[in-house]
C-alpha positions in Angstrom: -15.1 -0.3 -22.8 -17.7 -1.2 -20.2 -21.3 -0.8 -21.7 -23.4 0.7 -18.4 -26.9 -0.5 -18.7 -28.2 2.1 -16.7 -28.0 3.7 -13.3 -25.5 6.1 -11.4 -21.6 5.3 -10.3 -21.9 3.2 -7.2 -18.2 2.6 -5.4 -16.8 -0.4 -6.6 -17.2 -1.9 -2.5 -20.6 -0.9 -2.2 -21.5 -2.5 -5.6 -19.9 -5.4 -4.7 -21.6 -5.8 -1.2 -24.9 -5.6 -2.5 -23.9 -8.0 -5.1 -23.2 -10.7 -2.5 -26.1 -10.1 -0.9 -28.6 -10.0 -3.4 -27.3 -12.0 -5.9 -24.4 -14.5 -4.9 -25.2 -15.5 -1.5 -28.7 -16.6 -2.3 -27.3 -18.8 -4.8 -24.6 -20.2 -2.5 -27.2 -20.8 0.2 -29.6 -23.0 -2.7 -26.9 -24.9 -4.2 -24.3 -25.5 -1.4 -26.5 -24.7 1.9 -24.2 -24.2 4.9 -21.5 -23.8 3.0 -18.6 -22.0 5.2 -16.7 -19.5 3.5 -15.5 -15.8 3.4 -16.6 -13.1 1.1 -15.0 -9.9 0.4 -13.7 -7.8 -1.9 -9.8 -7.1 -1.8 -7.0 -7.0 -3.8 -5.9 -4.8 -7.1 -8.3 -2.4 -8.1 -8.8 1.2 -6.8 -12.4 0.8 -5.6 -10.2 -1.5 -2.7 -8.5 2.0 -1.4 -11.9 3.8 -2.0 -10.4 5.7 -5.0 -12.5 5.1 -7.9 -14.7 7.3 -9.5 -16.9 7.5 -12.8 -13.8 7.6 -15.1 -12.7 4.0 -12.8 -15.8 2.3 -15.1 -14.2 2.5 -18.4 -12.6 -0.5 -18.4 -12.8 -4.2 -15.4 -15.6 -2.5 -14.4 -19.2 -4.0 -12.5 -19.8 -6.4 -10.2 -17.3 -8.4 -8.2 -17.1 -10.6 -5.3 -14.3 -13.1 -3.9 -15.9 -16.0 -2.2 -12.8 -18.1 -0.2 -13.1 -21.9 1.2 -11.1 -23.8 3.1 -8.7 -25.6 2.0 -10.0 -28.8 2.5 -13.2 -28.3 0.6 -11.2 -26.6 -2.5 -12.7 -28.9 -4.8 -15.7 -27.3 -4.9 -14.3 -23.8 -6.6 -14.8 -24.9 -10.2 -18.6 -26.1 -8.9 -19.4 -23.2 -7.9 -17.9 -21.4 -10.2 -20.0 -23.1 -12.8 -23.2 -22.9 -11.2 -22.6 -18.9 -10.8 -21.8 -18.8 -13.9 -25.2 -20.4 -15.3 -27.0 -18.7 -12.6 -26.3 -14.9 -12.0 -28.0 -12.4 -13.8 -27.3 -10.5 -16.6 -27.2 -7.2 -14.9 -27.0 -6.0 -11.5 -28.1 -2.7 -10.3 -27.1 -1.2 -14.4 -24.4 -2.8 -14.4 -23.3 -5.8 -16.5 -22.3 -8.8 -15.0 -20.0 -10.5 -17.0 -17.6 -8.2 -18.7 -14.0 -8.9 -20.5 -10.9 -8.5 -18.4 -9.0 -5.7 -20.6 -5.6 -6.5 -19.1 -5.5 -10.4 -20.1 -4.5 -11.1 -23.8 -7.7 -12.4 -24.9 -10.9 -10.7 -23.2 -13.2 -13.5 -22.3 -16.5 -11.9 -21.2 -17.4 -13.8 -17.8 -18.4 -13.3 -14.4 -16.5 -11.5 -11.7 -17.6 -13.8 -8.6 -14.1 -15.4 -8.0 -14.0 -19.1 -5.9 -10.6 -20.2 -4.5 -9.2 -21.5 -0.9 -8.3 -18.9 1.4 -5.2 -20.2 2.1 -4.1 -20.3 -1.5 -5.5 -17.2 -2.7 -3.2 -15.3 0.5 -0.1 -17.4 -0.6 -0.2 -16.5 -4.4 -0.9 -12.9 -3.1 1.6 -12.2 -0.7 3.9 -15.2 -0.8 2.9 -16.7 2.7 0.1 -17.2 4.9 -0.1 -14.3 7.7 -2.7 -16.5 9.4 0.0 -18.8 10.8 3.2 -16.2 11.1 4.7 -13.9 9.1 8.3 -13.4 9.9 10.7 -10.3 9.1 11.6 -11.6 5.8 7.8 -11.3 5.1 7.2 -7.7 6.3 10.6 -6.6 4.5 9.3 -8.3 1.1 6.0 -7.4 0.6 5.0 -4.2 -0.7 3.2 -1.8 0.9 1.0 -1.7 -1.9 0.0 -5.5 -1.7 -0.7 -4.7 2.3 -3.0 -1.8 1.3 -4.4 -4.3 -0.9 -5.1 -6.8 1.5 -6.2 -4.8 4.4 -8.5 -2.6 2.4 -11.5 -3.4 0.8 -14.0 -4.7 2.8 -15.2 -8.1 4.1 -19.0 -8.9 3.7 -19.1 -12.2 5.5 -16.7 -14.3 6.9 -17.9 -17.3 7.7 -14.2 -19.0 8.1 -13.4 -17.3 11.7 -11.6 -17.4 13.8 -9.4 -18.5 11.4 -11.1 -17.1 8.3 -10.0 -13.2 6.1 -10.8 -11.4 9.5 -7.4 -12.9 11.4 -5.1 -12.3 8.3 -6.4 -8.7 8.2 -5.9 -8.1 11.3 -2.0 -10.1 11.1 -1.5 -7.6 8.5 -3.1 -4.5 9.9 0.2 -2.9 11.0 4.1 -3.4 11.2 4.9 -4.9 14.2 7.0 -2.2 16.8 10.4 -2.8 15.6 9.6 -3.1 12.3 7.9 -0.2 11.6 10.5 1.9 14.0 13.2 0.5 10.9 10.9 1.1 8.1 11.0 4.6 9.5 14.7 5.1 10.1 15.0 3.7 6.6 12.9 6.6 5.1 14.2 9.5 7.0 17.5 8.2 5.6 16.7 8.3 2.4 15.8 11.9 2.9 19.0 12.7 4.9 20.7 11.5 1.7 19.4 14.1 -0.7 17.6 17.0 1.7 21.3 19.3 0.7 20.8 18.6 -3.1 18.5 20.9 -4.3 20.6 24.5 -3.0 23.5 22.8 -4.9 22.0 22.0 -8.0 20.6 25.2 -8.2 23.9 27.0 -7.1 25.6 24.3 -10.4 23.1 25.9 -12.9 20.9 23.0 -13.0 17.6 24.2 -12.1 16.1 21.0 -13.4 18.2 18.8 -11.0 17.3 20.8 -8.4 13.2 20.5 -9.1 13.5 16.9 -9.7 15.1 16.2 -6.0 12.8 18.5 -4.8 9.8 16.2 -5.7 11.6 13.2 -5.0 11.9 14.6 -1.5 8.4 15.2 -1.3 7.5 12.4 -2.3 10.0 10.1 0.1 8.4 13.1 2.8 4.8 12.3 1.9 5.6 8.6 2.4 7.1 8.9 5.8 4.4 11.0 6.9 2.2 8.0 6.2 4.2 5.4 7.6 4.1 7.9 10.7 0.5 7.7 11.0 0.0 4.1 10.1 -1.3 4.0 6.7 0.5 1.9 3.9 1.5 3.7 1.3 0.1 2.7 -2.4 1.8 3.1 -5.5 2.3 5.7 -7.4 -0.9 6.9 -9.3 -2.7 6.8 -6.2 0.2 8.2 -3.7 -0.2 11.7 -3.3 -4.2 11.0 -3.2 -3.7 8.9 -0.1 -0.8 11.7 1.6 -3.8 13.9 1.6 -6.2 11.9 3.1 -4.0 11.9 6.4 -5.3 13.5 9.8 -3.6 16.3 10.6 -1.8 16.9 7.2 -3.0 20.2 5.9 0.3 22.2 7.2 2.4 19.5 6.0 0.6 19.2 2.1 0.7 23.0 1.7 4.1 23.1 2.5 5.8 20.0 0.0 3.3 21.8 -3.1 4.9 25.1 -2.2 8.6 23.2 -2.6 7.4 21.4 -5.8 6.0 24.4 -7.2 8.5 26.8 -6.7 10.9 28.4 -9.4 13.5 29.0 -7.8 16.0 26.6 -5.0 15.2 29.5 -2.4 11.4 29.3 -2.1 11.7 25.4 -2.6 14.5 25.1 0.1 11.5 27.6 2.6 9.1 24.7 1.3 11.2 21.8 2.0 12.5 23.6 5.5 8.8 24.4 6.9 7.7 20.1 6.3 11.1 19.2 8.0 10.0 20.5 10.7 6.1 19.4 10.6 7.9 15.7 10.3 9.8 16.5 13.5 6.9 17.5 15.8 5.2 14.4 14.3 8.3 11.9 15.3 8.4 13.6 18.9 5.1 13.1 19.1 5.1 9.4 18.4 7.3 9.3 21.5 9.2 6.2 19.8 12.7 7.9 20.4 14.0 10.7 22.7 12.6 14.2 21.3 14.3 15.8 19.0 15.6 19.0 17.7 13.1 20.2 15.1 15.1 23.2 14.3 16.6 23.2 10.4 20.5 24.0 10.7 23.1 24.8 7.8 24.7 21.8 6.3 28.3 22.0 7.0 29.8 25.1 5.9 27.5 25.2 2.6 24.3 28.0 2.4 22.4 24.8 2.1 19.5 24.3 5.5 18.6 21.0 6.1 16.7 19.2 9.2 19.6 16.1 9.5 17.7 13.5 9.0 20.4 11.2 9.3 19.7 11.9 13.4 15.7 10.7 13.5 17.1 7.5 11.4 20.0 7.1 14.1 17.3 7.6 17.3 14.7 5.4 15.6 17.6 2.7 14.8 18.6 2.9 18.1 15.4 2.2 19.5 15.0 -0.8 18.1 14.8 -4.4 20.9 15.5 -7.6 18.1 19.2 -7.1 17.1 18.1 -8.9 14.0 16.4 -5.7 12.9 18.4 -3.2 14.6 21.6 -4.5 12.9 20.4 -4.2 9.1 21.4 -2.1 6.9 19.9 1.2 6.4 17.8 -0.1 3.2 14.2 -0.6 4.5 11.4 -3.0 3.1 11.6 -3.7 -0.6 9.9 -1.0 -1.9 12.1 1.3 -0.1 14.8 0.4 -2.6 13.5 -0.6 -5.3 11.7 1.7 -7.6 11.0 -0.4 -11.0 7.2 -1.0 -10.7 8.3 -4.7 -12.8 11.0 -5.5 -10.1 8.8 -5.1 -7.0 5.5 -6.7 -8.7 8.0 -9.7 -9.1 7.5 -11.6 -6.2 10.6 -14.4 -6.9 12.7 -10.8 -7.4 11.5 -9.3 -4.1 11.8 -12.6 -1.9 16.1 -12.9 -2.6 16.6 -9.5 -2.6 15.4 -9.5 1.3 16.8 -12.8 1.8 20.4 -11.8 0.8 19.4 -8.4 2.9 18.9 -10.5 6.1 21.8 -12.9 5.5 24.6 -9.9 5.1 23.2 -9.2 8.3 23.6 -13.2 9.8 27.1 -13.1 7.7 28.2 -10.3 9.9 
C-alpha cells in the first residue's frame, strides 16, 4: 500500500512531468550540465494510456520519470542513478518518492527516476530498435499492447533528436499500409469464423455457448473497430475502456452491449447484425478495398444472419502490394492468435512463432 502524504489524485503523466521539471532536471543540469538525453514517461502502467484513477494509487504508485542516454555515454546510468538517489526529495507534490515495487519478490523502497540507454531500453522492450528499421517480422511480433505502450505516455524532453524517443514514436506510430490492411483481414476473419455460432448454439440447447461467442465476437468486433480507426488495442482489463473512447463509436458500443446483454440468441443475433453493419460503412469508408455490401444475409440454408466476413478479409487480402504479406496465412500479428497473456508477454515465444509464420510462407 502507497502511504499519500497529502494532496489530491494527479494523472500518473502529469505527476511525472512536473516531477522532471521541478525535481530531476535541475539535478541533471547541477551534476551532469549539458547532458543530452530524453525524458519521458512510457511503458507498463495505466497512467501511460491515460486510465488511471484514485483506486490506480494503491499500489507502484508516485512519482516516475525515465531519463534515456545514448549509448555511448551509458556509463553514466548507475552515476546518475546514485546521485538521484541521494538527492531527490522525500516527497513530491504529497506523494512519496521512493516507494516499493509490489510486483518484484522483495519490495525495495527506492526511487522511480529510471537511467538507461535509449537504444537498450527499446531493444529489451520490443526486441529491436524501430529507430533504424523495423521489418514485418517486427510488426507481426510485437503486441499491440507493447505499441500502446510505447507510443503513449508522453515525452517531456528529448534532447536525443533527431535520433532521440521522438523518431521511434513516430516509427511506431502506425502499421505501415499493407500491414495494417492484413492485420485487418486477419480480424474480420476471425469473426467470419464464429459470426453463425451463436443461432446454433442456441438452437443445440446451449444457451451458454451461445453468450460466450457472443462476447467473444464483440470483443474480436471491438478490436477491429480500433484497428479501423488507428488505435492499438491494449489488453484486456483496459480493452473495452479504450473501444469506447473511439470517434464515432456510440452506434457501434450500444449495439455489441445489446448482443452481450441479451437473453436470448434472437435479440443477440439483432445486436450482433446492427454492428455488422456499423463495421461495414466503416471499411467502405476507409476506401482500402472496393465498397462493399453491408447488408447481413442468411448463412447458407441455416435461420442463422450473418455479414460474411470472410468477403472484407478476402477484399482487404486482395488489396495488399508486397506478396510477402499478401501471401500469409490468414493468422494476423501475434496477438491475433495467441490469447495466453504468459505466451504473448514471452518475447522468445512470440519472435519463432512469427518467424515459422513468415517462413511457411518463403517454404511455399
Amino acid at each position: 500500500m502507497i502511504a499519500r502524504v497529502s494532496g489530491e489524485f494527479l494523472p500518473g503523466v502529469e505527476l511525472g512531468r512536473r516531477f522532471y521539471r521541478v525535481a530531476v532536471k535541475p539535478l541533471l543540469d547541477r551534476h551532469v550540465p549539458g547532458l543530452r538525453h530524453s525524458a519521458a514517461l512510457i511503458g507498463p502502467g495505466s497512467e501511460i494510456l491515460g486510465f488511471d484513477s484514485a483506486r490506480s494509487t494503491d499500489h507502484n504508485w508516485g512519482p516516475r520519470v525515465q531519463v534515456f542516454l545514448r549509448e555511448d555515454e551509458a556509463e553514466l546510468c548507475h552515476d546518475l542513478g546514485a546521485m538521484l538517489s541521494r538527492e531527490l526529495p522525500e516527497e513530491f507534490l504529497g506523494w512519496p518518492v521512493r516507494f516499493p515495487d509490489v510486483s518484484a519478490d522483495a519490495w525495495p523502497v527506492r526511487h522511480r527516476v529510471s537511467v538507461a540507454g535509449l537504444g537498450s531500453w527499446l531493444t529489451g522492450e520490443l526486441g529491436f530498435d524501430p529507430r533504424t528499421d523495423v521489418t514485418v517480422a517486427d510488426w507481426l511480433a510485437t503486441p499491440t499492447q507493447l505499441l500502446a505502450e510505447v507510443t503513449g505516455g508522453a515525452v517531456f524532453h528529448d534532447g536525443l533528436a533527431p535520433a532521440g524517443l521522438g523518431a521511434a514514436r513516430v516509427a511506431l506510430a502506425w502499421y505501415p499500409d499493407d500491414v495494417w490492411r492484413y492485420v485487418l483481414a486477419c480480424q474480420w476473419q476471425r469473426i467470419g469464423q464464429e459470426e453463425a455460432f451463436p443461432g446454433r448454439c442456441a438452437e443445440s440447447g446451449d444457451d451458454l455457448g451461445s453468450a460466450i461467442i457472443t462476447a467473444r465476437l464483440a470483443r474480436d468486433a471491438s478490436r477491429l473497430a480500433m484497428l479501423m480507426k488507428r488505435i492499438y488495442p491494449p489488453y484486456a482489463k483496459w480493452h473495452a475502456s479504450a473501444f469506447a473512447r473511439l470517434p464515432g463509436v456510440d452506434v457501434l458500443h450500444g449495439e455489441l452491449s445489446r448482443a452481450v446483454a441479451a437473453t436470448d440468441w434472437q435479440e443477440r443475433e439483432r445486436g450482433l447484425c446492427a454492428a455488422w453493419g456499423e463495421l461495414a460503412r466503416w471499411h467502405n469508408e476507409l476506401g482500402l478495398t472496393e465498397p462493399l455490401d453491408p447488408a447481413v444475409r442468411q448463412f447458407y440454408d441455416r435461420p442463422y444472419l450473418v455479414i460474411g466476413a470472410e468477403r472484407f478479409s478476402v477484399a482487404l487480402r486482395n488489396s495488399i502490394g508486397a506478396d510477402l504479406i499478401r501471401d500469409l496465412p490468414l493468422i494476423g500479428a501475434v496477438d491475433q492468435f495467441i490469447d495466453s497473456t504468459d505466451a504473448v508477454g514471452w518475447p522468445a515465444l512470440r519472435r519463432t512463432a512469427v518467424t515459422a509464420l513468415l517462413k511457411r510462407h518463403s517454404a511455399t
